[in-house]
C-alpha positions as CSV (number, residue, x, y, z in Angstrom):
1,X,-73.7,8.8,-16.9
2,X,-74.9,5.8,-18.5
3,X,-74.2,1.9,-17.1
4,X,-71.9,1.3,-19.7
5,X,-69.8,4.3,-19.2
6,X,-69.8,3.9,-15.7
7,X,-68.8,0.4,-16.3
8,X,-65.9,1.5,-18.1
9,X,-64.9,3.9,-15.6
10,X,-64.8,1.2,-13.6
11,X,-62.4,-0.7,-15.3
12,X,-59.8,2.3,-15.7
13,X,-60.0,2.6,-12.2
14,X,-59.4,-0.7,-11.5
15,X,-55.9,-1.0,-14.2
16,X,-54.9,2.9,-12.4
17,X,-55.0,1.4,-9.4
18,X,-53.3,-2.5,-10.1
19,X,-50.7,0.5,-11.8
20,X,-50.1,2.3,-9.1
21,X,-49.6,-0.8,-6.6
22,X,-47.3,-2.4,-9.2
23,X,-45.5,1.0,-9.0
24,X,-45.6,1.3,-5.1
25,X,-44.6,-2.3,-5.0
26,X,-41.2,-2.0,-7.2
27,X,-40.7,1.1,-4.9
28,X,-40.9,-0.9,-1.6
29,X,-38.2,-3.2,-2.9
30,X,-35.8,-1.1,-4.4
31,X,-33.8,0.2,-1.3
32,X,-34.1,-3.9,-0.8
33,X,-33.1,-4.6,-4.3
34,X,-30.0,-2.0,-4.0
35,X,-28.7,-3.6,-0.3
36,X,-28.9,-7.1,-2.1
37,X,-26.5,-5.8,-4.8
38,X,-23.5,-4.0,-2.6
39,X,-20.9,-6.0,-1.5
40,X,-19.3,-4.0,1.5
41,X,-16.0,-3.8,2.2
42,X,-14.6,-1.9,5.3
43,X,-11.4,0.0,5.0
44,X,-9.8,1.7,7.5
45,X,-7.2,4.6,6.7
46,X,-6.1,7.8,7.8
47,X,-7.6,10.3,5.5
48,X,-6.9,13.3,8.2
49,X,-3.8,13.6,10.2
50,X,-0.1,13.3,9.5
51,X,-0.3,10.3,7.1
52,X,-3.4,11.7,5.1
53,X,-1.3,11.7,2.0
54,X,-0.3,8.2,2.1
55,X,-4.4,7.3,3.2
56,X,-6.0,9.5,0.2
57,X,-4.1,7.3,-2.3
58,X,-4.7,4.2,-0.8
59,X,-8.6,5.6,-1.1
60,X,-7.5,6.1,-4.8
61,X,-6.5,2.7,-4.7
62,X,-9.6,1.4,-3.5
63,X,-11.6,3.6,-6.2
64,X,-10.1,2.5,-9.1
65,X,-9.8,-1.0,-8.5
66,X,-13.6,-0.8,-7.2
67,X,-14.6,0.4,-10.8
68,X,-12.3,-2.5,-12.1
69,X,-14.2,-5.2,-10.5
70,X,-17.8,-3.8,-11.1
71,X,-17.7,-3.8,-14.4
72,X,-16.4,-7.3,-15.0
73,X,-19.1,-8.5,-13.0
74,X,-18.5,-7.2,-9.6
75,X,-18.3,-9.8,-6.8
76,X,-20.9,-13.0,-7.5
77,X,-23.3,-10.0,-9.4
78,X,-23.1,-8.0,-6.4
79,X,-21.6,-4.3,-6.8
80,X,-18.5,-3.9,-4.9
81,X,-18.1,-1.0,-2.9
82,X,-15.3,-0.1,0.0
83,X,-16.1,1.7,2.7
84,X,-13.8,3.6,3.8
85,X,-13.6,5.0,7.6
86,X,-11.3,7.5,8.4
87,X,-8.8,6.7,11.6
88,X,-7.1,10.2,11.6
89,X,-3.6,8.8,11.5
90,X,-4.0,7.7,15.5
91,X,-3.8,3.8,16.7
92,X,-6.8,4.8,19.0
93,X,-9.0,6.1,16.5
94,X,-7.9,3.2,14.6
95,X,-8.8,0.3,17.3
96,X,-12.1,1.9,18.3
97,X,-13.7,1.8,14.6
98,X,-12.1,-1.5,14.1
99,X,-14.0,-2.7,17.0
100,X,-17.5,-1.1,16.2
101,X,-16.7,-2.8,12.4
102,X,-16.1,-6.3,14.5
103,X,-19.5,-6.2,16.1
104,X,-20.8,-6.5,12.4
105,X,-19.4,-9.0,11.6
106,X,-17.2,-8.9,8.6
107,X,-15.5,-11.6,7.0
108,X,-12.7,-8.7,6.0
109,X,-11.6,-5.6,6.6
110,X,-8.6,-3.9,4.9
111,X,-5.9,-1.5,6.3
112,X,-4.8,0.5,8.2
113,X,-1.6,1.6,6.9
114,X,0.7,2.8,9.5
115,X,2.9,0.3,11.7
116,X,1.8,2.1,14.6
117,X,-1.9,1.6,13.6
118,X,-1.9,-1.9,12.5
119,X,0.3,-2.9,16.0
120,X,-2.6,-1.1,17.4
121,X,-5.9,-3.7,15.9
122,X,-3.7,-7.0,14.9
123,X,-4.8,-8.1,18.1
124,X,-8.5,-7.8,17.7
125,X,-7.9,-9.9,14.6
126,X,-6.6,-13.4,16.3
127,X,-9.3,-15.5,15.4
128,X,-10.5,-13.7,12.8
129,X,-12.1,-11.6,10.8
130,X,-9.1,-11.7,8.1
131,X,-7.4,-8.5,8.5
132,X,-4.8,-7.1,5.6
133,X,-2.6,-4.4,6.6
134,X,-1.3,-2.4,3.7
135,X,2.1,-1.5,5.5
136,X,5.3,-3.8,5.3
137,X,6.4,-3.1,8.9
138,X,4.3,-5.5,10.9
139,X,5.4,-9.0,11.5
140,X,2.1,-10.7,11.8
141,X,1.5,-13.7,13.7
142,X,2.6,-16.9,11.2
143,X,-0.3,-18.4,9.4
144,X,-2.7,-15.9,11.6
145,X,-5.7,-14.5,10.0
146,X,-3.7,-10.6,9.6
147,X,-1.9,-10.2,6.7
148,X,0.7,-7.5,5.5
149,X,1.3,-5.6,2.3
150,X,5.2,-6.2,0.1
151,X,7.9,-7.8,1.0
152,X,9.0,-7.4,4.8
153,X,10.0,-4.0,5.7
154,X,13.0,-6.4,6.9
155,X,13.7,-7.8,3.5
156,X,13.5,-4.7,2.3
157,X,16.1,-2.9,4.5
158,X,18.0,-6.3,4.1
159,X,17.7,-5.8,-0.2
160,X,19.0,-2.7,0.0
161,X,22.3,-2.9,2.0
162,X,22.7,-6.4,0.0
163,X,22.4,-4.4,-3.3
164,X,24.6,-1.6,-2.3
165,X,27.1,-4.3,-1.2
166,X,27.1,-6.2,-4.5
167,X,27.2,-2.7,-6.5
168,X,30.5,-1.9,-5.0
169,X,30.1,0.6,-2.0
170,X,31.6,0.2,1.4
171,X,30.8,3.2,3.4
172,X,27.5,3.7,4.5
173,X,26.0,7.2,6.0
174,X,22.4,6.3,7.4
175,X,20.0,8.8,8.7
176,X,17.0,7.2,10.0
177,X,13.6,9.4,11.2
178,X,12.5,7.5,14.5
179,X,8.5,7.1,14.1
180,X,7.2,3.2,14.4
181,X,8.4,1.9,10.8
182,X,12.1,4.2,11.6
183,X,12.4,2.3,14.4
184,X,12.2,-0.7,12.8
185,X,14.4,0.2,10.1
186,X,17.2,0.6,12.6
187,X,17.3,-2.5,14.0
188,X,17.0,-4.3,10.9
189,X,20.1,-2.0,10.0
190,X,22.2,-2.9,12.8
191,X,20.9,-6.3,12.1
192,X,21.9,-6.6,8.6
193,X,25.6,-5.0,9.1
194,X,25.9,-7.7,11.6
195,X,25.6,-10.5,8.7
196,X,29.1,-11.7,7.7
197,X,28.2,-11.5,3.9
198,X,27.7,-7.8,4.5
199,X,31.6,-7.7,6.3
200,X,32.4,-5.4,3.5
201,X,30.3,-2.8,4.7
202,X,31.2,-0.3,7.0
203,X,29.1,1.5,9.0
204,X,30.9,5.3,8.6
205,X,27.8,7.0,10.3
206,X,24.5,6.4,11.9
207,X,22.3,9.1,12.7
208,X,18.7,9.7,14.0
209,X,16.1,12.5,14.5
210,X,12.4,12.9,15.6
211,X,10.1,13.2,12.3
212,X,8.7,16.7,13.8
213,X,12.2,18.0,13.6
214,X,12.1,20.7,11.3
215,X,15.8,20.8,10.8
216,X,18.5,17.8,11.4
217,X,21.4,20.3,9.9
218,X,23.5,18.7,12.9
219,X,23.4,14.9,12.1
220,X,23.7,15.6,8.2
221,X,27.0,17.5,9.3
222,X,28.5,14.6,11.0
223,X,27.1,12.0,8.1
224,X,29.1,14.3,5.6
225,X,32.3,14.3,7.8
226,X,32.2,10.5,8.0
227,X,32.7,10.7,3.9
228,X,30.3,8.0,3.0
229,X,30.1,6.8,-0.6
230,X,26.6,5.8,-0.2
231,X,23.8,7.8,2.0
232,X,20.5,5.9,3.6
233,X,17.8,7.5,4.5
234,X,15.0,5.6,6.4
235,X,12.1,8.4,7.0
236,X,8.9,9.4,4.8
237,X,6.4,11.7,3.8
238,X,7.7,15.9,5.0
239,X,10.4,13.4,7.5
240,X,12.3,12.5,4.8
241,X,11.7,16.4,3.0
242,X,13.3,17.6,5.7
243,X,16.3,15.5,5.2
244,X,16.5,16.0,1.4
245,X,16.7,19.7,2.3
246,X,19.6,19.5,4.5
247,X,21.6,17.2,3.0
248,X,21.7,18.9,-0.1
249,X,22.6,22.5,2.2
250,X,25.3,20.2,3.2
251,X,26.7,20.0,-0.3
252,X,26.6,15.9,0.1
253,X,26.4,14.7,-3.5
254,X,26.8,10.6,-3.3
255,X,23.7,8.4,-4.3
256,X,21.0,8.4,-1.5
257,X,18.9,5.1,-1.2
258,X,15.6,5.7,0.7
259,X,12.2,3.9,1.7
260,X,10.0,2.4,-1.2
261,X,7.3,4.9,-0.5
262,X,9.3,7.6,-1.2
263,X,9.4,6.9,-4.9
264,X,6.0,8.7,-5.3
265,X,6.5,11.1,-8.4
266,X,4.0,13.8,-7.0
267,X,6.3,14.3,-4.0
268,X,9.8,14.3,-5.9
269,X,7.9,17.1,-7.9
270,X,7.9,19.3,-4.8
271,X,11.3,18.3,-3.9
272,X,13.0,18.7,-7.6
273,X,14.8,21.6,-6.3
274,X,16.7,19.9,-3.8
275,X,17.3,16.4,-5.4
276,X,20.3,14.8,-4.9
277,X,22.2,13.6,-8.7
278,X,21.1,10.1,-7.8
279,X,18.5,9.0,-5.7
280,X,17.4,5.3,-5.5
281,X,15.3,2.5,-4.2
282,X,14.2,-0.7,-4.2
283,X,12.0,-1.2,-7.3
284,X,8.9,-3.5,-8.1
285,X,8.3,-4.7,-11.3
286,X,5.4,-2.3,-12.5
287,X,7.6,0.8,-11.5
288,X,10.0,0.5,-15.1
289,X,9.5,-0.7,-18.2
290,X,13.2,-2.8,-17.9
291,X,11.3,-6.7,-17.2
292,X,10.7,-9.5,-18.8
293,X,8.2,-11.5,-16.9
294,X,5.1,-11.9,-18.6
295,X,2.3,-12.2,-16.2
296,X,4.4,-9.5,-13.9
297,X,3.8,-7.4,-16.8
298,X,0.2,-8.2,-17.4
299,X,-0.4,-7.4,-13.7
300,X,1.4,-4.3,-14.2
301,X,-0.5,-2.8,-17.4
302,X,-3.9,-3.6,-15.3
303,X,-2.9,-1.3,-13.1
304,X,-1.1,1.6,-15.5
305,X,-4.3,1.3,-17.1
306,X,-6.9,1.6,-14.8
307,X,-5.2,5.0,-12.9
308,X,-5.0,5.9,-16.9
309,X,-8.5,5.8,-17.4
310,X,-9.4,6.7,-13.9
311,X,-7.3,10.1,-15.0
312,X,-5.1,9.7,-11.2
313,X,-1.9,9.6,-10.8
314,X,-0.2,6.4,-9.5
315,X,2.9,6.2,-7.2
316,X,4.3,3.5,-4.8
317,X,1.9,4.1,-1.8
318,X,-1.3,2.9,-3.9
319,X,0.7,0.1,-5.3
320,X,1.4,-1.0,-1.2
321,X,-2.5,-0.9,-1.2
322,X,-3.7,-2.0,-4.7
323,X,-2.2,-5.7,-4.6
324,X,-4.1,-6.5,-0.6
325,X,-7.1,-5.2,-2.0
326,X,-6.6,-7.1,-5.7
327,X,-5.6,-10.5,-3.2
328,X,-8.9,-10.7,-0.6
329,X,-11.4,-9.1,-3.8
330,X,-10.2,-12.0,-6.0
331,X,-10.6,-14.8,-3.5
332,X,-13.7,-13.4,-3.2
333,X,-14.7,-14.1,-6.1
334,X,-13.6,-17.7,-6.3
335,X,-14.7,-18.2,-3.0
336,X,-18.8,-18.9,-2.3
337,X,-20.8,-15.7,-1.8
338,X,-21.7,-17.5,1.7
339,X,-17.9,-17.9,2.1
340,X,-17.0,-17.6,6.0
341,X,-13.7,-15.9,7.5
342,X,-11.9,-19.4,8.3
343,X,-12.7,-20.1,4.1
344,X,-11.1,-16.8,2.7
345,X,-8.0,-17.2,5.3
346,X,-7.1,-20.5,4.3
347,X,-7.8,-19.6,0.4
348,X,-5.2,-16.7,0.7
349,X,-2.8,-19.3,2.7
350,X,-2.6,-21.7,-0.3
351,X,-1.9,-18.9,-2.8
352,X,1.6,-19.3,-4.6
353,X,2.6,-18.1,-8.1
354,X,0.3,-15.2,-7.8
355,X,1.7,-12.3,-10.2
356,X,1.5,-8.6,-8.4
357,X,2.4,-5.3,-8.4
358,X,5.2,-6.0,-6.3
359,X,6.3,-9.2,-7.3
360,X,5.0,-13.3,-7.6
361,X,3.8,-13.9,-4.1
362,X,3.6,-17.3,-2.5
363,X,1.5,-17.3,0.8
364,X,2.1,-21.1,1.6
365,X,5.6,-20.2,3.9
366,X,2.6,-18.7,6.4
367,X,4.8,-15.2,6.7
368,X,1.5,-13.4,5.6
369,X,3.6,-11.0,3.4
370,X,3.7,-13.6,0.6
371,X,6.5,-11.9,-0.9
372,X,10.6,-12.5,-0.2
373,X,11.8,-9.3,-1.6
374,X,13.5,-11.2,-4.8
375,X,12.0,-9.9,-7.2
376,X,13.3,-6.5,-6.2
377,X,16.1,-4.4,-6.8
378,X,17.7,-1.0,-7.2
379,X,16.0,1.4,-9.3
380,X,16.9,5.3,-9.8
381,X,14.8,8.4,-10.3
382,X,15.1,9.6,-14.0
383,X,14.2,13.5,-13.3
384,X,14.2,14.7,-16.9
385,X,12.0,11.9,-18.7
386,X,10.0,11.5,-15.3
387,X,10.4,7.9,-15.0
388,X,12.3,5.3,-12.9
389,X,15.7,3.2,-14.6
390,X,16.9,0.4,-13.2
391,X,20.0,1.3,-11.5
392,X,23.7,-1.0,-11.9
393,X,26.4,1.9,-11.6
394,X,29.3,1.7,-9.7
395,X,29.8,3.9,-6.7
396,X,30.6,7.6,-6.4
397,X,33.5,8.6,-4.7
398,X,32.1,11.0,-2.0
399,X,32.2,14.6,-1.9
């Protein structure tokens, strides 16, 4: 080989080589590269267990508004992703993977779900990390650093006796399922019969059963005996199935006001056969097309749209879910990428005006719901166009 073709060798030997440490290089830094641009947010929910179906929407939740976020930008150019860690429906599970989360050092962490699982790790969240709990039943700590999805499950129960009230009806039937948010849902019924404006109300029965009952054919018995013109029932998920069931066995055919939750459309699918002729609840916004306030409405056709696109289904447990996680992700972005626990707390303290999901939240009264329940009243399942009406009838005599 001559000197000047060995030189020249030389040369492409020396480019090959600058080539393939420029490419080893860019390979070194890309795991880097892809770290720097995730932004991480825990979740905790029950994806196994009893409450699985009300944890694999909330996961839904989290999906869709994820792809929402990243591609207007994502969180300061950062990629947001949640990661979501599965607490099997149990407070224990629940408090040991909130505590291995802690020891990172999070400035946030979203969920759990379930009353009895948020009871369970509020108290790890005292002084922080901020912690939002996608369940109305807890009554956080005022101006604490956890936070609670809706209105009050209080305000709620409150709403609805208050509606039925206003509508016309005087006897009340209530059949309450006796897990962590049931339990609740009785005192705040014994509370809110005890209110003189609800002195009009009587109480013509009150009954309970264990959610793992697979019948309560006795209770609905004595409910239908007490000839109610209006029929409560405080239970969810197969709990309040089982209910359903019986009371229409029983032949009860008066309007029957449940949970919020309930109003999922997947699950009344599975119940059509054993409907009652009117069933009702307490309705946000987003849930009928009967409103008229205009950023209510733009916050409703964000979400519409995005399960739309995202080809899911929405219902009433994502909706519990989607507005937490559409709160902390846009202080977020307002808030420094360096932005500590103490800053995002405070931010999401001073909030007021805020159009939801579930109504215009004000955080500055320190409740950590942000919501009153005002903006909320009786809507009723619409079985043959598949849709929810707002509901003003007056009563149905019992039969």
């Amino acid at each position: 080989m001559g000197q000047k073709a060995f030189a020249q060798l030389g040369q492409q030997m020396v480019v090959m080589a600058r080539l393939l440490t420029t490419a080893l290089f860019l390979l070194l830094l890309q795991p880097a590269a892809a770290d720097t641009a995730r932004y991480a947010i825990d979740v905790i929910l029950p994806l196994s267990g009893p409450a699985a179906f009300a944890g694999r929407s909330q996961e839904d939740a989290a999906r869709v508004y994820e792809a929402v976020v990243n591609k207007t930008g994502g969180i300061h150019g950062q990629m947001l992703h949640f990661d979501v860690h599965d607490d099997q429906s149990n407070p224990i599970i629940a408090v040991q993977i909130a505590n291995q989360l802690l020891a990172q050092h999070p400035i946030v962490i979203l969920g759990p779900n379930l009353t009895a699982t948020c009871a369970a790790v509020s108290p790890l969240f005292v002084n922080g990390p901020v912690n939002f709990c996608f369940s109305p039943a807890i009554v956080p700590a005022h101006a604490g650093y956890v936070f609670a999805s809706s209105a009050t499950l209080q305000s709620i129960v409150y709403a609805q006796y208050a509606l039925a009230r206003k509508i016309g009806y005087q006897r009340l039937g209530v059949l309450i399922a006796t897990d962590a948010s049931g339990l609740q849902d009785l005192k705040f019924t014994t509370d809110a019969l005890a209110l003189p404006e609800n002195r009009s109300l009587q109480l013509a029965a009150m009954e309970t059963f264990s959610p793992a009952d697979i019948s309560v054919a006795a209770q609905v018995a004595k409910i239908k005996a007490a000839r109610p013109d209006i029929l409560f029932v405080w239970a969810i998920g197969s709990a309040f199935g089982t209910a359903l069931r019986e009371i229409y066995n029983a032949g009860i055919n008066v309007p029957l006001a449940t949970n919020p939750a309930n109003a999922n459309e997947e699950q009344l699918a599975q119940y059509k056969s054993f409907l009652p002729k009117v069933l009702l609840t307490t309705g946000s916004p987003y849930q009928t097309p009967q409103f008229d306030n205009k950023a209510l409405k733009v916050a409703a056709r964000e979400y519409l749209d995005a399960f739309k696109e995202a080809g899911i289904k929405s219902n009433p447990l994502q909706a519990f879910a989607w507005d937490p996680i559409k709160i902390t992700v846009s202080a977020l972005r307002r808030l420094p990428l360096s932005a500590t626990a103490a800053q995002l707390h405070d931010y999401i303290e001073s909030l007021h005006d805020l159009a939801g999901l579930l109504g215009t939240y004000d955080f500055r009264s320190g409740d950590q719901h942000g919501l009153n329940g005002s903006d909320t009243r009786f809507i009723e399942w619409d079985a043959a166009g598949s849709r929810w009406l707002y509901f003003n009838s007056p009563p149905t005599k019992a039969g």
